[in-house]
C-alpha positions in Angstrom: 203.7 78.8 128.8 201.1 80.6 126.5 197.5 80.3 127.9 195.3 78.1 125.2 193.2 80.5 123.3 189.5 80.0 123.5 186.8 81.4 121.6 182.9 82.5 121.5 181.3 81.5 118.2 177.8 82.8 118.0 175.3 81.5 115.0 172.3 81.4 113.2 170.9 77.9 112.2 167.6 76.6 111.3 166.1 79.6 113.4 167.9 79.4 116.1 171.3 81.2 117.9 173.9 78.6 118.7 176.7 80.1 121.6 179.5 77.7 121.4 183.2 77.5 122.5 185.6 76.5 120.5 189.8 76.2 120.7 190.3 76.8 116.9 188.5 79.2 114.4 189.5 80.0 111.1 188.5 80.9 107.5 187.3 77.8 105.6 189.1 76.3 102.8 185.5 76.5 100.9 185.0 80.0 99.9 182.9 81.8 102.5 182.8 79.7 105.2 184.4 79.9 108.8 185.6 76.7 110.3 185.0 75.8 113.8 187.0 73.1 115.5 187.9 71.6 118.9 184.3 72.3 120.4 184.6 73.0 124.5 181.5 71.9 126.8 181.3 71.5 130.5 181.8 69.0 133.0 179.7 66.4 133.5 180.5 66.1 137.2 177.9 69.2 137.6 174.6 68.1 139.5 172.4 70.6 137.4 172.3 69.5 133.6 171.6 72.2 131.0 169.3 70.7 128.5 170.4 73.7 125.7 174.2 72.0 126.3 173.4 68.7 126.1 171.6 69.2 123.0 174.4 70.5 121.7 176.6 68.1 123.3 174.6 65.3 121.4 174.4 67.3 118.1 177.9 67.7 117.5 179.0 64.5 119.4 181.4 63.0 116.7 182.1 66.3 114.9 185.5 67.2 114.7 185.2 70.2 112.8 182.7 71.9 111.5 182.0 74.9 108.5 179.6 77.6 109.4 178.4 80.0 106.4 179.7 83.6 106.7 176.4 85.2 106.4 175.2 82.9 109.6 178.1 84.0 112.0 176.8 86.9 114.0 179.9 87.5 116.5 183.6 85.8 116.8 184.7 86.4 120.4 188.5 85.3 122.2 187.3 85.2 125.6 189.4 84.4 129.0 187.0 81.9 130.4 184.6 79.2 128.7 181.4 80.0 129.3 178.3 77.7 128.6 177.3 76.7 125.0 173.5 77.0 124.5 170.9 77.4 121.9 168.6 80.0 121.6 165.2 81.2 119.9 164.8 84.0 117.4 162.3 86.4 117.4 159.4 84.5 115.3 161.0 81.5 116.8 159.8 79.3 113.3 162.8 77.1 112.0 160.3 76.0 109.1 161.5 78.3 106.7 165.0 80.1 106.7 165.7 82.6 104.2 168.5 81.5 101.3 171.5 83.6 102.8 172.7 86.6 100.8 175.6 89.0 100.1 173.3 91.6 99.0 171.9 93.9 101.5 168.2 94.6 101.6 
């Protein structure tokens, strides 16, 4: 029996990096957009809680799939083992403003 296939999706939103694990990504049906689907988190059976999961645990808690802009996605890994989803600061760490994504390099 094939193992299931699980991937590393890494992202830019709102100023942050988002690391998540996923069972399913694919090219979007909308025109430059990557679709992420069947989101992977940890057990809850662990005595230490990561506060970066369960936000993202509560963000994407009735999502069933979900379209990422191309210009966001920094890195699309298959990895062997699920590792754990968190969310991280940029550099100037400022989600007030976020630049209108481009095709054109600067």
């Amino acid at each position: 029996m094939a193992a299931k296939q699980i991937y590393r999706i890494i992202f830019h939103n709102r100023g942050e990096i988002y690391e998540v694990y996923a069972r399913s990504v694919t090219q979007g049906s909308i025109f430059g957009f990557v679709e992420i689907e069947g989101l992977l988190f940890g057990e809850r059976s662990q005595v230490v809680v990561d506060p970066t999961e369960d936000r993202l645990k509560h963000e994407f808690k009735d999502v069933d799939r979900f379209s990422v802009p191309l210009q966001a996605v920094v890195r699309i890994d298959e990895v062997k083992k699920q590792g754990t989803a968190r969310i991280t600061a940029t550099a100037d760490g400022d989600g007030a403003v976020q630049p209108f994504p481009s095709l054109i390099p600067d």
